[in-house]
C-alpha positions in Angstrom: 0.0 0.0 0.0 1.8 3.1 -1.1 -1.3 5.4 -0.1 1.0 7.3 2.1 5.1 7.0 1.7 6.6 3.7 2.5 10.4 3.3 3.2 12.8 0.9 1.8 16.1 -0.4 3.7 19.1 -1.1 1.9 20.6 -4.3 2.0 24.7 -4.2 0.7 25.8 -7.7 0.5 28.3 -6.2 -2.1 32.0 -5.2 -0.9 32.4 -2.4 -2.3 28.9 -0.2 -2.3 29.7 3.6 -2.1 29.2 3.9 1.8 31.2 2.0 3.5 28.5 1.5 6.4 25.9 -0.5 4.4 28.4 -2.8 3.1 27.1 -6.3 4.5 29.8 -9.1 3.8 27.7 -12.4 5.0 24.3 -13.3 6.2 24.1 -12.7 9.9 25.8 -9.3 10.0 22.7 -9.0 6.8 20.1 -10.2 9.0 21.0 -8.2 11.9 20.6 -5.1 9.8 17.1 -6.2 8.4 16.0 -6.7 12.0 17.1 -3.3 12.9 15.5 -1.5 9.7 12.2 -3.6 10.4 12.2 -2.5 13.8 12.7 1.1 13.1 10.0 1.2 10.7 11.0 -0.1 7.5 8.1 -1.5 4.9 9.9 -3.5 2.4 13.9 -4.8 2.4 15.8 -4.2 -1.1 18.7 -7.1 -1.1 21.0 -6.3 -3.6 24.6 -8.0 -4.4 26.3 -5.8 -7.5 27.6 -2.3 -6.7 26.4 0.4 -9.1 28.3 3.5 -7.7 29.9 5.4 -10.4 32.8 3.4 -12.1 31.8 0.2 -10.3 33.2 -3.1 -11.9 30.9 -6.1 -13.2 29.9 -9.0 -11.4 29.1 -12.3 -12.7 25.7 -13.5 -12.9 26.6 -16.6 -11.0 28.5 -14.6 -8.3 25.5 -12.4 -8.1 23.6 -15.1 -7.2 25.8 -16.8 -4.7 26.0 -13.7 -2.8 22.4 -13.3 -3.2 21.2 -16.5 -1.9 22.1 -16.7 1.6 21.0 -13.9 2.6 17.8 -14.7 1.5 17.6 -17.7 2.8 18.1 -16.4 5.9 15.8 -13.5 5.9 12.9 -15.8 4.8 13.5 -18.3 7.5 13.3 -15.2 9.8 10.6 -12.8 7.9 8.9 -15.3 5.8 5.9 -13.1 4.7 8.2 -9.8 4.8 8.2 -8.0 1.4 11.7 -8.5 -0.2 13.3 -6.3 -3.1 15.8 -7.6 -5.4 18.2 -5.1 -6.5 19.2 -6.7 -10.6 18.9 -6.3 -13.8 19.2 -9.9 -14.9 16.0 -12.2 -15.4 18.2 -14.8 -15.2 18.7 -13.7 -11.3 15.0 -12.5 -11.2 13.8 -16.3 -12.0 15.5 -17.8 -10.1 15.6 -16.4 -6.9 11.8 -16.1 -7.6 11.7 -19.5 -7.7 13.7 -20.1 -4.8 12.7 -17.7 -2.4 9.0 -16.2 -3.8 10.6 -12.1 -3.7 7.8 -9.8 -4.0 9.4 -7.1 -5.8 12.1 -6.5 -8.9 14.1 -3.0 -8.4 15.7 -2.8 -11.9 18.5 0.2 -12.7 18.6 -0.4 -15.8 14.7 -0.1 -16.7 15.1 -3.5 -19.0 17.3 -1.8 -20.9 20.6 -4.1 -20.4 18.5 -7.5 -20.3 16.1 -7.6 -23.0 14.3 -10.5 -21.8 13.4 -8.8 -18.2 9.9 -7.1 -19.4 9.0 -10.7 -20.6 9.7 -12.4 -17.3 7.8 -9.7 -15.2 5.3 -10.9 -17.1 5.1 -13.7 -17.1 5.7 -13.9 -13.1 3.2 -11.1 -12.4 5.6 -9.7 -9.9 5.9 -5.8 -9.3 8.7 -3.9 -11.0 10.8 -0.9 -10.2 12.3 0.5 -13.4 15.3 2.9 -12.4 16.5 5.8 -15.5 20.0 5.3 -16.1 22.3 7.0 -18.5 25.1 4.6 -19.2 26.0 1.6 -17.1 27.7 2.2 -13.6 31.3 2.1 -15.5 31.1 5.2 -17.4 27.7 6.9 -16.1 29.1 10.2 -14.8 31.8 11.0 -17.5 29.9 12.9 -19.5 25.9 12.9 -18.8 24.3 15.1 -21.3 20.9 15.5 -21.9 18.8 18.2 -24.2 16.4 18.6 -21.2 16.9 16.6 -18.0 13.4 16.1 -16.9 11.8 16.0 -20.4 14.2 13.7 -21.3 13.4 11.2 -18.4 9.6 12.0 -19.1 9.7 10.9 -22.4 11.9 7.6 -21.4 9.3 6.5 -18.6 6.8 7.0 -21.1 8.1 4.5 -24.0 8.8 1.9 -21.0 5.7 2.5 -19.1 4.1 1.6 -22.5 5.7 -1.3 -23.4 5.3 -2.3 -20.1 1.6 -2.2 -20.1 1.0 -3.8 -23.4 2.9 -6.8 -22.2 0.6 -7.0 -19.6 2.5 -5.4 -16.8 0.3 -3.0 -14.4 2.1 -3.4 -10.9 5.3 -0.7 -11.8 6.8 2.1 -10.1 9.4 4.8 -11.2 12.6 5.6 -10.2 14.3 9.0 -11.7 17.6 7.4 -10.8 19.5 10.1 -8.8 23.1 10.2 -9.2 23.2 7.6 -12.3 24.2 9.5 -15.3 23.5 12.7 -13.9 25.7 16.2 -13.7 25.1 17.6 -10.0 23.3 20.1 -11.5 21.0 17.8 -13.4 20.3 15.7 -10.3 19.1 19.1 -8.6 17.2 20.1 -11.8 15.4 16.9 -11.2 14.8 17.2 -7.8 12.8 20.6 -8.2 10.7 19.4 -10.5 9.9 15.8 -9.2 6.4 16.9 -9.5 6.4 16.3 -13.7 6.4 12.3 -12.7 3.4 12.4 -11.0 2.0 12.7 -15.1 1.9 8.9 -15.1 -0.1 8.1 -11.9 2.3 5.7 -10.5 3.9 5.1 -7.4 7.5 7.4 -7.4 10.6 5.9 -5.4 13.3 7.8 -4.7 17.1 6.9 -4.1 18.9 9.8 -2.9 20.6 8.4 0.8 24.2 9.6 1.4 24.5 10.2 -2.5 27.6 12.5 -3.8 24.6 15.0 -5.0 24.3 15.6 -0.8 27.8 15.3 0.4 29.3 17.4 -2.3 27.1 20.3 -1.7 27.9 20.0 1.6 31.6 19.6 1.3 31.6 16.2 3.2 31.5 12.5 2.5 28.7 9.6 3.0 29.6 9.4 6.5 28.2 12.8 7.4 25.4 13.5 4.2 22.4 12.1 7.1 21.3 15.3 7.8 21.3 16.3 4.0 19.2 13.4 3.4 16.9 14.2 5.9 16.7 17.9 4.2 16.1 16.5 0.5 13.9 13.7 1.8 11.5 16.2 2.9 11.6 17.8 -0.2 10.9 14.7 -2.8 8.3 14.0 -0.5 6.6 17.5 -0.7 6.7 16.7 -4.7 4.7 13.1 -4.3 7.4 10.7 -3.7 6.1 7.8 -2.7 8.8 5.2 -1.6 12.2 6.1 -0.3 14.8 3.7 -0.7 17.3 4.6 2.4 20.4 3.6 4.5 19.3 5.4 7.5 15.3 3.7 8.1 14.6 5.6 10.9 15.4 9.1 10.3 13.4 8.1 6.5 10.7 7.2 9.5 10.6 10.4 10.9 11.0 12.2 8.1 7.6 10.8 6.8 6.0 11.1 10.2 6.4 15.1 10.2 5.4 15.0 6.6 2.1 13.3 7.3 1.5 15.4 10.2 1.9 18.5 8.0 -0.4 17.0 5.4 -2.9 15.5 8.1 -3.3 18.9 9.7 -6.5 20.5 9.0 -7.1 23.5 6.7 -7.8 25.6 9.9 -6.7 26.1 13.4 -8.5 24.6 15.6 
C-alpha cells in the first residue's frame, strides 16, 4: 500500500557499495541489519549483491547469485511473509531467486534496458517492477551525462517503457528518476525541483537519494556525514509526491515521513 510514503532499507551484501556502512559481507551481520531497519519502521527490504556507484566493476551473474542467496535464505527463514526487493537487472537472477525464495518485488537500474528479456519475465511472473532511468552503465555513467532537457528527457523515457510495459501486460510498476546515475550535480538538482512532472503517469514514485555525492558534495563532506542532507532533501521529494524512499538510514526516512504526514494531516484551519 503506497497510499501514504513507505520506506525501503538497503541491504549491501556487495563489498564495495559507495558507503562504506551499508556494506554487509555475510548473512548474519545481513540479518542483523534487516531486524534493525524492520524494527525502526522499515516497509519492504531491497537485497542487492552488484555495486552500481559510479565506475563500479561487473559482477558475474553466478556470483551475483551466490552472494544473493544466503541472505535470503536467511531473511525468509526469519521474515517469511516480509516484502523482499531484489536489486538486478538480470531475469536470469530475477527467476530464479523467484523460484527459490518467492521475492515480491524487482528493483531494476537499468529499466530493462541491459536484459532484453526482463519485461517478458515480469510478465510472465506477475511480480511488481521498479524500473530505475540510467544513462550509461555504472562504469562510465558520470563522464559525460548530457541531456537536451533533464526532466523532459526522463519524461519521455518513462513514457516509451511504461508503455511497453503495459502492453505486455504489466500493471504493478513504479518509477525511479535514478539520482546520481548519469546525472551532472546540476541535473540531479534540476530533477529534484521538479519531481512533480512524474506524477504525469499516476504511479507510485521511489526515490534513491541516501548519502548520494549530490548531498555530500554540496555539503563539502562525505557519505559518512550526508544524514542530515538526506533528511533535508527527503523532505523535499516528499513534498513533490514521492512515494517510496529507498534509504540507509530507516529511521530518520521514519521520521521524516511522520512530520510530513502530520503537515499534510493537519487540518485546513486552526483549531
Amino acid at each position: 500500500d503506497l497510499s501514504t510514503p513507505r520506506i525501503m532499507g538497503i541491504i549491501n551484501v556487495t563489498p564495495d557499495s559507495f558507503y562504506s556502512k551499508s556494506r554487509l559481507p555475510d548473512p548474519e551481520s545481513a540479518l542483523e541489519t534487516a531486524r534493525t531497519m524492520i524494527q525502526e519502521g522499515a516497509h519492504l527490504l531491497d537485497v542487492g549483491a552488484v555495486s552500481s556507484r559510479p565506475g563500479a566493476e561487473e559482477v558475474s551473474e553466478q556470483d551475483e547469485l551466490e552472494r544473493l542467496s544466503p541472505v535470503l535464505e536467511v531473511f525468509r527463514k526469519e521474515f517469511p511473509e516480509f516484502p523482499i526487493s531484489v536489486d538486478t537487472w538480470r531475469s536470469g537472477v530475477v527467476r530464479k531467486l523467484r523460484e527459490l525464495f518467492d521475492i515480491n518485488v524487482i528493483n531494476d537500474i537499468s529499466a530493462g534496458q541491459r536484459d532484453p528479456e526482463m519485461f517478458a519475465v515480469v510478465a510472465e511472473l506477475g511480480i511488481p517492477y521498479i524500473m530505475m532511468h540510467m544513462q550509461g552503465t555504472p562504469r562510465d555513467m558520470q563522464e559525460a551525462p548530457e541531456y537536451a532537457h533533464v526532466v523532459d528527457d526522463l519524461l519521455q523515457f518513462f513514457a516509451e517503457r511504461v508503455h511497453k510495459l503495459r502492453k505486455m501486460g504489466v500493471n504493478d510498476i513504479i518509477i525511479d528518476p535514478g539520482f546520481g546515475f548519469g546525472k551532472t550535480l546540476e541535473q540531479n538538482y534540476h530533477l529534484l525541483r521538479e519531481l512533480h512532472a512524474f506524477q504525469m503517469f499516476e504511479l507510485p514514485l521511489l526515490v534513491g537519494i541516501s548519502r548520494k555525492s549530490m548531498i555530500y558534495n554540496v555539503l563539502n563532506t562525505d557519505p559518512e556525514f550526508a544524514l542530515n542532507g538526506t533528511t533535508a532533501a527527503h523532505m523535499a521529494v516528499l513534498i513533490q509526491g514521492a512515494n517510496l524512499l529507498r534509504v540507509h538510514d530507516v529511521k530518520a526516512a521514519a521520521e521524516t515521513v511522520k512530520i510530513f504526514q502530520q503537515i499534510v494531516d493537519s487540518p485546513d484551519r486552526g483549531v
